[in-house]
C-alpha positions in Angstrom: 167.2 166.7 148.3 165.8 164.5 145.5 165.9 160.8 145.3 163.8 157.8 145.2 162.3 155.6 148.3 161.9 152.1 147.3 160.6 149.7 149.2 158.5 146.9 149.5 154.4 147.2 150.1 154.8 146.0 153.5 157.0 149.2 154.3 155.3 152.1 152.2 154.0 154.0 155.3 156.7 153.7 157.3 159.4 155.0 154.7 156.8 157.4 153.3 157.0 159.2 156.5 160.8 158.4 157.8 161.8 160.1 154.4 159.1 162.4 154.0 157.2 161.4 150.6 154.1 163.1 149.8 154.1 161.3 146.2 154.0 157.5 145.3 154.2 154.9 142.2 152.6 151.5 143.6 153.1 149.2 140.8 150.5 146.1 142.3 148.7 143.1 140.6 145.0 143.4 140.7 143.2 142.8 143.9 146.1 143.5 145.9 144.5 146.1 148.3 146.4 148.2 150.6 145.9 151.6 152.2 147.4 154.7 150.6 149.6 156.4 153.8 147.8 159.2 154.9 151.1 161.5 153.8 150.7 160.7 150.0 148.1 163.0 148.3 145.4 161.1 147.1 146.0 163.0 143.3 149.7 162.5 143.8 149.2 158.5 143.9 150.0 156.2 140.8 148.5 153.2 140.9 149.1 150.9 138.1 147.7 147.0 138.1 150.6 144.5 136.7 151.9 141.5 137.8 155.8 141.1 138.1 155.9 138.9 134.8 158.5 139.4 132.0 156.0 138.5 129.0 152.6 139.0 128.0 149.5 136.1 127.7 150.5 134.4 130.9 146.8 133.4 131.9 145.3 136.2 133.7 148.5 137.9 135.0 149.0 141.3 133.4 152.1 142.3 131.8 154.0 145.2 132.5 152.9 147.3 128.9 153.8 150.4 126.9 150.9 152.5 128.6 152.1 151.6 132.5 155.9 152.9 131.6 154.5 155.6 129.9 152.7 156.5 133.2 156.0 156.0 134.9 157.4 158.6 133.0 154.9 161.4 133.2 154.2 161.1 136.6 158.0 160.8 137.0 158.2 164.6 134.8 155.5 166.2 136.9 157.4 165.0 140.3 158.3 168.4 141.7 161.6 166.8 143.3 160.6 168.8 146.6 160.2 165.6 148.0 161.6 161.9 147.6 159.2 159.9 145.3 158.5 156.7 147.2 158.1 153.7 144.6 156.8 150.4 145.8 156.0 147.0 144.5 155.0 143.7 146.8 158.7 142.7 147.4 160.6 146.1 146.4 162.7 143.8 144.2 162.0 143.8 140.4 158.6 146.3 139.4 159.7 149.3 141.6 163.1 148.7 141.2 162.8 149.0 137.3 160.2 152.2 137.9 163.2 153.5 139.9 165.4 153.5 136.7 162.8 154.6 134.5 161.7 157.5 136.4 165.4 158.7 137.1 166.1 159.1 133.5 163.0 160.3 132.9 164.0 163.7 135.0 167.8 163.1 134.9 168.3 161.9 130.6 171.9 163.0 130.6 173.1 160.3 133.3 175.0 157.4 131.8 172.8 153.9 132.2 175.8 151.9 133.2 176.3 154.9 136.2 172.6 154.5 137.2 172.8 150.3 136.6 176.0 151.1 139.1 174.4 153.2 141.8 171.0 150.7 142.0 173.3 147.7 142.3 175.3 149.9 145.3 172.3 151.0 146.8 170.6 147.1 146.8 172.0 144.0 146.5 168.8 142.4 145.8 167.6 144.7 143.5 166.4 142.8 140.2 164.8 145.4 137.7 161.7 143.8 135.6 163.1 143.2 132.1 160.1 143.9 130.4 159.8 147.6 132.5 163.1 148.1 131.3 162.6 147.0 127.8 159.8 149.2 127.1 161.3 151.9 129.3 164.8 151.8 127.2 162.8 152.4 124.0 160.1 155.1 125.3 163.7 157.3 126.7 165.2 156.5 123.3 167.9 154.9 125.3 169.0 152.7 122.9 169.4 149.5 124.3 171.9 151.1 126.9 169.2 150.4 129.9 168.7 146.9 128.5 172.1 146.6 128.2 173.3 148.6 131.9 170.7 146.3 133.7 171.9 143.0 132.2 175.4 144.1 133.5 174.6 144.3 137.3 173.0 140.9 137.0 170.6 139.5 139.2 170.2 140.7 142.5 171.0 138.2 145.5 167.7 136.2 147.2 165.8 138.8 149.2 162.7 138.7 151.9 160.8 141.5 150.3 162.5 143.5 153.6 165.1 145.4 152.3 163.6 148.9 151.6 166.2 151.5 149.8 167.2 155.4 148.5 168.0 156.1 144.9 169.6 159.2 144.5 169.8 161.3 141.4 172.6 161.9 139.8 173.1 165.2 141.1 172.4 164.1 144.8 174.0 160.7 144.5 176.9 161.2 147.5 174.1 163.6 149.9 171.3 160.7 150.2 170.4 159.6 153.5 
């Protein structure tokens, strides 16, 4: 069954092994150390540095950029979908929330973006997707402005903790996920 464990860093080794993830997307500003879960291969680990910022030359905070989503999406096309893909940022709210969406129509292109927009908002209420992630990610899929515009749709997600940990499902698994 293929789908998407998103969760916040504080959770990564406990969903990594409830849901059985041997691959992972940590999306984490730099010097924010943490250990890997000793269930993720070490070569199946991306790691990309960016803070949870919506624009570029804020200080020393870096933005989400061009290269990171590209990432996103190749590690996203080489996912062999044996396993759930466990995606984390500090909170789980915005970075791995937008990855979620990116890599989902990175493997699954013919799914609507409103659907998608639809099943993240069911699937978290707190969900807020990064709108630079999902700027970029809309124009490396060729989406057209229909992630900009799906995402702008659900609105922002309620207040959360940086506790609320949830599954994704693809489109073709999106009533079987746990």
């Amino acid at each position: 069954m293929s789908y998407i464990v998103v969760a916040p860093l504080s959770r990564i080794a406990e969903m990594a092994v409830r849901h059985k993830s041997r691959e992972m997307v940590s999306l984490i500003a730099e010097g924010q150390d943490f250990h890997r879960p000793a269930v993720i291969a070490a070569e199946r680990h991306l790691k990309l540095k960016m803070n949870d910022i919506s624009f570029a030359g804020t200080g020393n905070l870096i933005a989400p950029q061009e290269a990171h989503v590209r990432e996103i999406i190749d590690f996203a096309l080489s996912w062999d979908r044996a396993a759930p893909l466990l995606i984390h940022c500090w909170m789980g709210v915005s970075r791995s929330p937008a990855a979620a969406l990116i890599a989902s129509l990175a493997v699954s292109p013919d799914e609507a973006d409103d659907i998608l927009a639809k099943r993240l908002r069911a699937a978290s209420p707190y969900a807020t997707p990064n709108t630079r992630l999902i700027e970029i990610g809309d124009a490396l899929l060729g989406r057209g402005g229909a992630l900009v515009r799906a995402v702008k749709a659900i609105g922002r997600g309620a207040d959360a903790d940086g506790n609320a940990p949830f599954t994704l499902a693809l489109p073709e698994q999106a009533d079987r996920v746990p």
